[in-house]
C-alpha positions as CSV (number, residue, x, y, z in Angstrom):
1,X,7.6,-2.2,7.2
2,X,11.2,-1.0,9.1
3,X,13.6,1.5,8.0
4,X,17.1,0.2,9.5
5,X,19.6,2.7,10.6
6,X,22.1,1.3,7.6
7,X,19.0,2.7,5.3
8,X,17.3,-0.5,4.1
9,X,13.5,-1.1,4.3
10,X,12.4,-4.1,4.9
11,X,9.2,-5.7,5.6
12,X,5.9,-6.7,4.0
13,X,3.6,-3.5,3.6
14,X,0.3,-4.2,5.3
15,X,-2.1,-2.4,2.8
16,X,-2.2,-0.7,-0.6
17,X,-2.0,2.8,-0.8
18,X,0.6,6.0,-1.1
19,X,2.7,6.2,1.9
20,X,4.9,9.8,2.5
21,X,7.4,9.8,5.4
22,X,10.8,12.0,6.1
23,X,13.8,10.6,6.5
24,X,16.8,12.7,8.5
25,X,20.0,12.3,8.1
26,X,22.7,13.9,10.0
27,X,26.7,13.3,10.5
28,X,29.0,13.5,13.0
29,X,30.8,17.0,12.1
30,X,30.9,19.9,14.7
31,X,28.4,21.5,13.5
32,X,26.1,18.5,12.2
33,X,24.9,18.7,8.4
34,X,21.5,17.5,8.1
35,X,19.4,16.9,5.1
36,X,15.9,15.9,5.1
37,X,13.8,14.2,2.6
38,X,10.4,13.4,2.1
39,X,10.0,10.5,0.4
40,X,6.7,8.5,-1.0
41,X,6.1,4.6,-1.4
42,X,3.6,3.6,-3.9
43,X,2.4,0.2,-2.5
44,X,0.9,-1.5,-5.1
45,X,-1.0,-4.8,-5.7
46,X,0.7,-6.7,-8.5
47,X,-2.0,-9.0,-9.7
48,X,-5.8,-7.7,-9.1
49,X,-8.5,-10.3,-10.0
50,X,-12.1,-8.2,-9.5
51,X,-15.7,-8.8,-10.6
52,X,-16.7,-6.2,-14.0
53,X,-20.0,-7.9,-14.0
54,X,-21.2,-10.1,-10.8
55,X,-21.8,-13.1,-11.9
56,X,-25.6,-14.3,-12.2
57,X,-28.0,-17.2,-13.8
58,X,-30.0,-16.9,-16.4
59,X,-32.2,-20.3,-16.3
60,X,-29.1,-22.9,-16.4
61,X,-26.5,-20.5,-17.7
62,X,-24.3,-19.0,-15.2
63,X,-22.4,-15.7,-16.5
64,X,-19.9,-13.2,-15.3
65,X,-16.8,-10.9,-16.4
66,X,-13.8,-10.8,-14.5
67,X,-11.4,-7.3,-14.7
68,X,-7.4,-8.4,-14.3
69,X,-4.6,-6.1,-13.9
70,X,-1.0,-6.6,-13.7
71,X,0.7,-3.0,-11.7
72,X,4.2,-4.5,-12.4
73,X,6.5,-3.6,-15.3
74,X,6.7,-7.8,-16.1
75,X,4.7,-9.9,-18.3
76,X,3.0,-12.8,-16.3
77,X,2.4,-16.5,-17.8
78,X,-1.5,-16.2,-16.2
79,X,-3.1,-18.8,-15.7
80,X,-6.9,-18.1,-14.7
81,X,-9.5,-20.8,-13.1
82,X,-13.3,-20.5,-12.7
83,X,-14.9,-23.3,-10.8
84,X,-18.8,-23.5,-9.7
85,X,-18.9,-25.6,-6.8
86,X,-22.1,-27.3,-5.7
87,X,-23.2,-28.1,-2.1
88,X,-21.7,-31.5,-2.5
89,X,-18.4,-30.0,-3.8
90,X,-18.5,-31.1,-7.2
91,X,-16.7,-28.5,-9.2
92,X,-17.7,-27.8,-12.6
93,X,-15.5,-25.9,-14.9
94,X,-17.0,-22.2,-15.6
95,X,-14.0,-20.9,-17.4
96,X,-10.1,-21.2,-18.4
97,X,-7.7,-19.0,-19.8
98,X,-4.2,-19.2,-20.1
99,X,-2.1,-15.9,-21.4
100,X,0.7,-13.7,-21.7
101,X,-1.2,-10.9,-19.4
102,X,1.2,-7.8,-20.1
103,X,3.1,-5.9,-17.7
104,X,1.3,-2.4,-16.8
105,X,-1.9,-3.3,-17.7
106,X,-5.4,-3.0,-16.6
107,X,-8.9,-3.5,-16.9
108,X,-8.4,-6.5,-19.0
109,X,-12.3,-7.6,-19.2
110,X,-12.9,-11.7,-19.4
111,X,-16.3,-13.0,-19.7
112,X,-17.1,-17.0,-18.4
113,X,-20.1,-18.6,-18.9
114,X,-21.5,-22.1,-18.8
115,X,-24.8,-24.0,-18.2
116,X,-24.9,-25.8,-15.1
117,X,-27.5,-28.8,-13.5
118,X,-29.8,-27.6,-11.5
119,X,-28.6,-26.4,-7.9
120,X,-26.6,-24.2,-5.6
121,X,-22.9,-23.2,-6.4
122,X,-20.2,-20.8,-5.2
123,X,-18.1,-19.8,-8.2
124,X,-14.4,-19.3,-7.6
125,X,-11.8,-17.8,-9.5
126,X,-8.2,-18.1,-9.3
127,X,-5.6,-15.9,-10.9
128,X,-2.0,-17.3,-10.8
129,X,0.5,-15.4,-12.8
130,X,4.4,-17.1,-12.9
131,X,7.3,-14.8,-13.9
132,X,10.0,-17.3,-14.9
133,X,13.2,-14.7,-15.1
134,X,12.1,-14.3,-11.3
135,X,11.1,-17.6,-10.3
136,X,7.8,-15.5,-8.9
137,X,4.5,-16.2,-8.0
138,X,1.9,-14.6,-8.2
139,X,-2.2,-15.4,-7.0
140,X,-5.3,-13.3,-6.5
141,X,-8.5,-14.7,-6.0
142,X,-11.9,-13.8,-6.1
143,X,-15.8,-16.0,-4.8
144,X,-19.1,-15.4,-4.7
145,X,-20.4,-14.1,-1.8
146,X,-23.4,-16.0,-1.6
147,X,-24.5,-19.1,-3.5
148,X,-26.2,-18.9,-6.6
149,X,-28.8,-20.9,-7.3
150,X,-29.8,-22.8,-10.7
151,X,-33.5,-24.0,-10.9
152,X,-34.0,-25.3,-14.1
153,X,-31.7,-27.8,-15.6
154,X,-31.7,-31.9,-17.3
């Protein structure tokens, strides 16, 4: 991010987190008036899509709980996806919600669950939450690490 000399910061923060920083100003008179300020940015992530329970199989059922939150102050139309995808990319639908997910709010718990064919899958989960008044966009998403494997099944 960049702090122009006209006072306007611009830019795309890089990471989450509480940034402090001072910024001077000082003007022209003989002698110069200075005041200083120290100033904090709150860089926050506006949609957070996180495991509350990995997800796991039990015989053919694969289960898991999601944990949204929304750090804005606007209501999001959310939309959220969970796919298991097989080795031979077939997708099979795990879960889908679609919500009014409240601005300022967090540790909304979801639970997805569905009994798959026997075989190896990757689940993913996709957030997207629209703001219409904004025309914004939102997406966080969210995969298993490694595959999970169903043995028994039809």
């Amino acid at each position: 991010m960049e702090l122009d000399t006209d006072g306007t910061l611009s830019g795309t923060p890089a990471a989450k987190g509480e940034f402090r920083f001072t910024v001077a100003v000082r003007d022209g008179n003989q002698p110069a008036q200075e005041l200083r300020r120290e100033l904090t940015l709150q860089i926050v992530a506006p949609l957070v899509v996180e495991w509350s329970r990995y997800p796991r199989v039990i015989g053919q059922r694969l289960e898991c709980t999601i944990r949204l939150a929304n750090q804005t102050g606007q209501d999001f139309d959310l939309t959220v996806v969970a796919l298991a995808v097989a080795e031979d990319g077939r997708a099979t639908a795990v879960g889908y919600q679609r919500f009014t997910l409240k601005g300022d709010t967090a540790n909304l718990e979801i639970p997805f669950a569905e009994n798959l064919p026997r075989g190896s899958y990757q689940l993913n989960v996709d957030a997207i939450g629209e703001v219409a008044e904004t025309d914004s966009i939102y997406r966080a998403r969210l995969a298993t690490i490694e595959r999970l494997q169903v043995q028994q099944g039809p």
